[in-house]
N, C-alpha and C positions, 0 to 999 in steps of 0.2 A: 387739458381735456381736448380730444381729438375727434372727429369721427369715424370710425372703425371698415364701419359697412352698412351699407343699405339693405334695411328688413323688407323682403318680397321684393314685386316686381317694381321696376321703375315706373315712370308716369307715361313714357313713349309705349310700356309694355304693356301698360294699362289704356293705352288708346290715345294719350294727347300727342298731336304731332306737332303743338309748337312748345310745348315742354314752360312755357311760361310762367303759369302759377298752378303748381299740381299738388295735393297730400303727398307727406314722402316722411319714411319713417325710418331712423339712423339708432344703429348703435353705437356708444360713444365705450371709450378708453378705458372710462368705471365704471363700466357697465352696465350706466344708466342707459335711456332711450331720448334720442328727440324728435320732435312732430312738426313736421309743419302741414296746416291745416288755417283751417277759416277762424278766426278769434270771434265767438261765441260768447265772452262774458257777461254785457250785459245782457242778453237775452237769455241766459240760463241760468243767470245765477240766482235768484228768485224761486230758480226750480229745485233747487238742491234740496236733497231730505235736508230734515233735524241736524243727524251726529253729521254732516260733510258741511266742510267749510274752505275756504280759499284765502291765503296770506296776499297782500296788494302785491308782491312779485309774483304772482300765478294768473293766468291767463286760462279758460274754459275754451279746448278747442276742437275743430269738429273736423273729424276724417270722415274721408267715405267709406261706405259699407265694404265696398270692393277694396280697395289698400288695405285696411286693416286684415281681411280674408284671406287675401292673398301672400299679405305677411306672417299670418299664424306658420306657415311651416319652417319659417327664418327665426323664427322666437324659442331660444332656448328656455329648456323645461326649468333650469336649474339657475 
């Protein structure tokens, strides 16, 4: 597994000028997606509806509003 390409803009593009710890969202080889973002587990996982659950290898993580936006036009339909 590889990663592909970066979904939307970068984090310099989004404003951080030291690029240090920024949300950044990749497509990877099989097509999945990966995140990085602020690791929110314990503080949200208590909030999950009912039918959602999370396996011990998952992690609950938080992008910003603006990356993820900004990402919508990089995210294929299909």
């Amino acid at each position: 597994m590889k990663i592909v390409r970066r979904v939307g803009a970068s984090p310099r593009e989004r404003g951080s000028l030291s690029g240090d710890s920024c949300p950044d969202i990749f497509e990877l080889s099989d097509g999945n997606f990966a995140i990085i973002g602020t690791d929110a587990t314990e503080v949200l996982e208590t909030e999950l509806p009912a039918d959602a659950a999370r396996a011990d290898y998952e992690r609950i993580v938080i992008v910003s509003r603006e990356t993820l936006i900004r990402a919508k036009v990089d995210i294929p339909e299909v």
